[in-house]
C-alpha positions in Angstrom: 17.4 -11.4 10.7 19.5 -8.9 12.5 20.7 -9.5 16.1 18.1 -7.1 17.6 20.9 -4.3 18.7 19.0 -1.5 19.7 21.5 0.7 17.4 20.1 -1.2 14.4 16.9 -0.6 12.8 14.8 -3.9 13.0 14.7 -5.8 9.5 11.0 -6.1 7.9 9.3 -9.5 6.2 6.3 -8.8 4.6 4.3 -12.3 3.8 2.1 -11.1 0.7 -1.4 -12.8 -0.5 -3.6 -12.2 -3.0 -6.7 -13.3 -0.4 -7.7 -14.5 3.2 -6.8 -18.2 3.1 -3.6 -18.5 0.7 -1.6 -19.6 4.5 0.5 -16.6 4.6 0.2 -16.3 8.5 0.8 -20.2 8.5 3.9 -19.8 6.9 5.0 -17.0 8.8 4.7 -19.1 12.3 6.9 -21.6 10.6 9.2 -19.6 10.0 9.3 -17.8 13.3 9.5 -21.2 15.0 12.6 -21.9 12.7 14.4 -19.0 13.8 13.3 -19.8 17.7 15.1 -23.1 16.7 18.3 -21.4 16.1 18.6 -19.6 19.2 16.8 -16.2 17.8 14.1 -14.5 20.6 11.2 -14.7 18.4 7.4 -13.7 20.1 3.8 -13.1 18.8 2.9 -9.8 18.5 -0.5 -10.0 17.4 -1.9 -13.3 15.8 -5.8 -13.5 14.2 -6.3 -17.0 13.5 -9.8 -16.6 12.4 -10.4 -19.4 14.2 -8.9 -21.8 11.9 -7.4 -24.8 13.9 -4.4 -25.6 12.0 -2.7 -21.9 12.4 -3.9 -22.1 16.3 -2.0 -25.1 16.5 0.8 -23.3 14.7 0.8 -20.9 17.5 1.6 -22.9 20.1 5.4 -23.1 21.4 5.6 -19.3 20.7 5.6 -16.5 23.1 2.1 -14.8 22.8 2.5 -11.0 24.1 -1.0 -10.0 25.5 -3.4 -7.9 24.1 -4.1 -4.2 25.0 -8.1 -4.2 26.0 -9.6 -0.8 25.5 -13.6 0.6 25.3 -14.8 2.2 22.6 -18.4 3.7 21.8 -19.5 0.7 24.6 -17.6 -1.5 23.4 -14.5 -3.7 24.4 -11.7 -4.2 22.0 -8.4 -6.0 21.7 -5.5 -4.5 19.9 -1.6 -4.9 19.7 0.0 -3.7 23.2 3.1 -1.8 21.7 4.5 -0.9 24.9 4.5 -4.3 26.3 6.3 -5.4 23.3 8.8 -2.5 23.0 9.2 -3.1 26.9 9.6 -6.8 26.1 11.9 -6.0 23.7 12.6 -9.6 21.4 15.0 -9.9 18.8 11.7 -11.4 16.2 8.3 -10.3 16.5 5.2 -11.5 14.4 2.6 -9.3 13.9 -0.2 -10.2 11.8 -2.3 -8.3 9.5 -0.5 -4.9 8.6 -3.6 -3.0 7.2 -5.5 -2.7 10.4 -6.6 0.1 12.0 -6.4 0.6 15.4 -9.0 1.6 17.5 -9.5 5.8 18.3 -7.3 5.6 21.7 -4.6 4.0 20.0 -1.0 5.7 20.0 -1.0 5.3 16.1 -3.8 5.2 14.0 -2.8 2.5 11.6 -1.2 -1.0 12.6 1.9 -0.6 10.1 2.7 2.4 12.1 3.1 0.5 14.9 5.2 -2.0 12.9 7.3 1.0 12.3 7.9 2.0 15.9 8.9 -1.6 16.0 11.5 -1.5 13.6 12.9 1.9 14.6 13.3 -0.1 18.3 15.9 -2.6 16.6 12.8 -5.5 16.8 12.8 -7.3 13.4 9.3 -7.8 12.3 7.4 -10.4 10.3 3.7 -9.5 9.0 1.1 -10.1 6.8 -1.0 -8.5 4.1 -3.0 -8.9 0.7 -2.1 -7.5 -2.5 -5.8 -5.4 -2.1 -4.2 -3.6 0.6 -1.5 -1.7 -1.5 -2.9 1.6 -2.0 -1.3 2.6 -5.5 -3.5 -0.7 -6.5 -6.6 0.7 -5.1 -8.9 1.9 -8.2 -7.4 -1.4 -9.9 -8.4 -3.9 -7.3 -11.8 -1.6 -7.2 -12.2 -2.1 -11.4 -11.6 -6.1 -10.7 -14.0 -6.7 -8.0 -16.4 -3.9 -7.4 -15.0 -3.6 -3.9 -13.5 -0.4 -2.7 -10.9 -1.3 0.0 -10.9 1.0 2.7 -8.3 -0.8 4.6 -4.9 0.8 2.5 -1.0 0.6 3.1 0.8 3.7 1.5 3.5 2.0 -1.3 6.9 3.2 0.4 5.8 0.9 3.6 6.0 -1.6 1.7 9.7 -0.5 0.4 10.4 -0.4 3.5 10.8 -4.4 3.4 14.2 -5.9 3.5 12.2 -9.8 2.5 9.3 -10.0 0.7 7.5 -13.8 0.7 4.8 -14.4 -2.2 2.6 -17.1 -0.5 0.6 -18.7 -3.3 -2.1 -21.1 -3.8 -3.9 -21.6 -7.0 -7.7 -20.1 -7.2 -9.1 -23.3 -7.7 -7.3 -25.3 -4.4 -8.5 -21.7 -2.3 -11.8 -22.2 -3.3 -12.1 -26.1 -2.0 -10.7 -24.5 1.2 -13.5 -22.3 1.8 -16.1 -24.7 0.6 -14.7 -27.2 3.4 -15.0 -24.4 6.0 -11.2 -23.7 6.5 -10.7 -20.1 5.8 -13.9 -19.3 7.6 -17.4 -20.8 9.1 -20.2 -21.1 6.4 -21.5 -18.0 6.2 -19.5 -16.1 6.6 -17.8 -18.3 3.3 -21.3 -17.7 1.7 -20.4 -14.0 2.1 -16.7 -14.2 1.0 -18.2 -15.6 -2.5 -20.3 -13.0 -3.4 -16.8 -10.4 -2.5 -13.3 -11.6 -3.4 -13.7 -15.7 -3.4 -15.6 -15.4 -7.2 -12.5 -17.8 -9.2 -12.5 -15.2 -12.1 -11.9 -12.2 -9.0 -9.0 -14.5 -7.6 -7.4 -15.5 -10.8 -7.1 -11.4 -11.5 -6.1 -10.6 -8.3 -3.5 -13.4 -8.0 -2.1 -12.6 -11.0 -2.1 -8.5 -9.5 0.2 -10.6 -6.4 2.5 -11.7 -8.9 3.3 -8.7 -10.9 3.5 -6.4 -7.7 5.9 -9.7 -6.4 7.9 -9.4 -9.1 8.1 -5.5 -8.9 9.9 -5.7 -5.9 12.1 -7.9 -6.6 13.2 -5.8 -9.6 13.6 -3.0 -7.1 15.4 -4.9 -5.0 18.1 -6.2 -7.6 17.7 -9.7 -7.0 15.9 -12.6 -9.4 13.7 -15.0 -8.6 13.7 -18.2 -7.5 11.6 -21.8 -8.6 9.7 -22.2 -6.0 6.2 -23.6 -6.3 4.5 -22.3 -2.6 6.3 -19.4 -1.4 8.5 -17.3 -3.6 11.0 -16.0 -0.4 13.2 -13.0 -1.9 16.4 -13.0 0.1 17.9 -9.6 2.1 21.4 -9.2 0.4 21.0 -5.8 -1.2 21.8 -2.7 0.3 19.3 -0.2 1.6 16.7 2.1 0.2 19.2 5.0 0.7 22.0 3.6 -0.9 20.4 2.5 -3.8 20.7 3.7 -7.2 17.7 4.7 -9.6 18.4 2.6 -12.8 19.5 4.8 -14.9 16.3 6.4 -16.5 16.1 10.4 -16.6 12.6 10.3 -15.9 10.4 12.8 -13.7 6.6 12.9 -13.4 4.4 15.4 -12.8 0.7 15.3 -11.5 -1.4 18.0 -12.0 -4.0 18.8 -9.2 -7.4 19.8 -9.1 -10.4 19.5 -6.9 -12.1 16.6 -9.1 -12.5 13.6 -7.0 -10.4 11.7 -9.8 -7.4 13.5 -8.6 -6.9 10.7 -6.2 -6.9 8.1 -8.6 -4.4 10.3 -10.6 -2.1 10.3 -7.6 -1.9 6.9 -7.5 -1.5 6.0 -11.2 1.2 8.7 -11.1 2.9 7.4 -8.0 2.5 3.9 -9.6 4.2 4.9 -12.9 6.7 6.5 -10.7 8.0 3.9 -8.7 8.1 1.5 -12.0 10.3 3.6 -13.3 12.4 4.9 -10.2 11.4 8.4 -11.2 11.1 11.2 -9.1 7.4 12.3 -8.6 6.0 16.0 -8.7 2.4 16.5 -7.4 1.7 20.1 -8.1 -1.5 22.6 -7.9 -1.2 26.2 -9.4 -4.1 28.6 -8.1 -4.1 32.3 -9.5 -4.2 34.0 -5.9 -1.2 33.5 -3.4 -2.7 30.9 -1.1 -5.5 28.8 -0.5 -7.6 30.5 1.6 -9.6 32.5 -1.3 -10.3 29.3 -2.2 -14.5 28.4 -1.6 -14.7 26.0 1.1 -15.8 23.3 -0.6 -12.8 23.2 -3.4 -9.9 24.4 -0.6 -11.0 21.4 1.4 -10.5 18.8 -1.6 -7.6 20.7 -2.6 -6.1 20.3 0.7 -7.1 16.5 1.1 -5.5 15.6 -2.2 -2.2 17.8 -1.1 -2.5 15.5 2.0 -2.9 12.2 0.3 0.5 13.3 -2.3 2.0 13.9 0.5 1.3 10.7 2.6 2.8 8.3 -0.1 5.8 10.5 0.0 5.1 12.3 -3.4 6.9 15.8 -3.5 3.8 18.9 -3.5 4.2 22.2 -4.7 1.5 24.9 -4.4 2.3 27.4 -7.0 0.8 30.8 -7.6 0.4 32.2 -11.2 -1.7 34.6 -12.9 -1.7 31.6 -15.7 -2.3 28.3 -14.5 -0.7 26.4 -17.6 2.0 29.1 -17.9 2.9 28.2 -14.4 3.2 24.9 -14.7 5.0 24.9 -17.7 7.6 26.9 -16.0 7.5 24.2 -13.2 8.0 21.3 -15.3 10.7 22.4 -17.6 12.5 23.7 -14.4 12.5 20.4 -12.8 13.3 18.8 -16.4 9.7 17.0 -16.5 9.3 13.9 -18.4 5.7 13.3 -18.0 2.6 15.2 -16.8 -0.4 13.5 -15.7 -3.5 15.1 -15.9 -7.3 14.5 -15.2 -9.6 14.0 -17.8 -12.1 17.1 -17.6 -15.7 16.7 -17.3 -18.2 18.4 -19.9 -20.4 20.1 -18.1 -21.1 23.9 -19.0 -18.4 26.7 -18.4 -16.2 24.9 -15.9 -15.9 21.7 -18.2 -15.0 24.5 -21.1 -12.4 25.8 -18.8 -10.7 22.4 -18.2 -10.6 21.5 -21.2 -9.1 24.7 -22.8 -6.3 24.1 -20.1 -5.9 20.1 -20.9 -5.4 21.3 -24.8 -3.0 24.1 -23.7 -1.2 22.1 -21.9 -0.9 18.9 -24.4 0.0 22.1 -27.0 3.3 23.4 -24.8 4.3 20.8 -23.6 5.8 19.3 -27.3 8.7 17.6 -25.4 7.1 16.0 -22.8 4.7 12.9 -22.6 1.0 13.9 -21.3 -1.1 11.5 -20.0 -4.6 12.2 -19.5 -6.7 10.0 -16.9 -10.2 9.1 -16.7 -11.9 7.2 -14.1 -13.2 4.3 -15.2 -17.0 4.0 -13.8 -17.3 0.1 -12.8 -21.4 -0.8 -14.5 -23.6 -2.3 -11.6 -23.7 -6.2 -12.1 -27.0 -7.4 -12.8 
């Protein structure tokens, strides 16, 4: 951990689980109660035991910073106190649970904002979070469990980790847990097995926690260790910035429309993109020179997936063109584009011609380049 100068950005330790239960914030007390053993300043942030005795108990010789109460709709709620921490001001801080979202009044919206403000203070942070939570993984964790996660952390958060710690536990020893009422009370459990806690739902997921696991540490340059609990990847590579790509020429392009899907096409894009260490285009090409003579009801989605691109740091280019695949293809060989991803048009009368005129255009010019087309899978109801 750094020595919490205030000139130095705080270091970030992201304790990763594939579900509630595995001991991730168990493991990360013992570890900040090993660093307090060395002399380092080391507080709790924010801690939700769910009740379970044997983290409470792991708690205890640790500096607890209060909670911030606020109201809400009637209501009284506890969240983080970010000021009392950054006036505080510890070398270590633990925060628990990284995908919440603060309550309406809160200075940031999102927890891992928080943990950011943290880090930019010089305060090295340890946290928590499930593999569910990444959002390039969200129509994947969806397809495995039927369960749209609401709760998401954009990918380059993540990257923002100097350590990453796989905390593992097989499917099979999780699921005695909850039967014996450690991870939560019983019904609660009861609920958790009809969710995520079905063994075939934590087998995929788990092995999801391991391939993402192992992603970073490719990233990062390092190899893995044998360990059997907790995979720890160590902190001696340099930073994000100073980083090479490795070595591939590759640049993708995703190709914009108002189609819901387009969201699930930024993240498979994105996805594909950081595999690869490519750069990442996300592009929309509208005849007229700006939005605005867009209908409402397709400016607004056009808009919200231009937002989204944007917030998991793809680059986004609105581009005007009398024709749309004429304009794009101009784009893409300009910027040397390796790969365009594209929606998969639905049939439906005129409009469904249209797309799918442009999707065969497109697949027709673009002879050099690898075209992907996506279509959402639709998850069948389970009987």
């Amino acid at each position: 951990m750094s020595d919490g100068d205030s000139k130095n950005r705080g270091q970030l330790k992201v304790y990763l689980g594939y579900a509630a239960g595995v001991g991730k914030t168990y493991q990360m007390l013992e570890d900040a109660h090993e660093l307090k053993q060395k002399g380092f300043d080391a507080v709790i942030g924010y801690l939700e035991p769910h009740g379970r005795k044997d983290t409470i108990a792991r708690a205890e010789g640790l500096e607890l910073i209060p909670r911030r109460k606020a109201e809400y709709r009637g209501s009284t709620f506890e969240e983080m106190d970010l000021e009392a921490i950054l006036r505080r001001k510890p070398q270590v801080c633990v925060v628990d649970e990284l995908p919440h979202t603060n309550i309406p009044d809160s200075s940031h919206t999102k927890r891992w904002e928080d943990v950011l403000a943290l880090l930019d203070a010089g305060i090295d942070v340890m946290t928590t979070m499930n593999i569910q939570h990444l959002e390039s993984l969200n129509d994947q964790v969806w397809q495995m469990t039927g369960v749209r996660v609401r709760e998401t952390i954009p990918d380059w958060v993540m990257k923002q980790a100097d350590e990453v710690v796989m905390v593992d536990l097989t499917p099979r020893a999780l699921l005695n847990r909850l039967e014996r009422g450690v991870v939560y009370p019983p019904e609660k459990a009861e609920r958790a097995l009809q969710n995520f806690f079905k063994e075939s739902t934590l087998v995929a997921l788990r092995e999801l926690a391991l391939r993402q696991t192992a992603h970073e540490v490719e990233i990062r340059q390092v190899t893995l260790p044998d360990s059997a609990l907790v995979d720890t990847f160590p902190t001696n590579f340099p930073p994000a910035a100073d980083r090479a790509p490795s070595g591939g020429n590759d640049r993708i392009l995703v190709h914009l429309t108002e189609d819901p899907s387009t969201a699930m096409l930024i993240r498979r894009g994105k996805r594909v993109a950081d595999y690869l260490q490519a750069e990442c285009f996300a592009v929309y090409v509208h005849t007229e020179p700006d939005l605005a003579s867009l209908p409402a009801g397709r400016r607004v989605a056009i808009e919200r997936h231009l937002t989204f691109a944007r917030n998991l740091h793809l680059e986004t280019h609105v581009l005007q063109g009398a024709d749309i695949v004429d304009t794009l293809m101009d784009f893409a060989r300009l910027h040397r584009v390796t790969q365009i991803f594209m929606v998969r048009p639905q049939y439906s009368r005129w409009h469904g011609f249209l797309a799918t005129n442009l999707v065969h255009r497109i697949v027709g010019e673009a002879r050099d380049m690898q075209v992907t087309i996506v279509a959402e899978r639709r998850r069948e109801r389970q009987s």
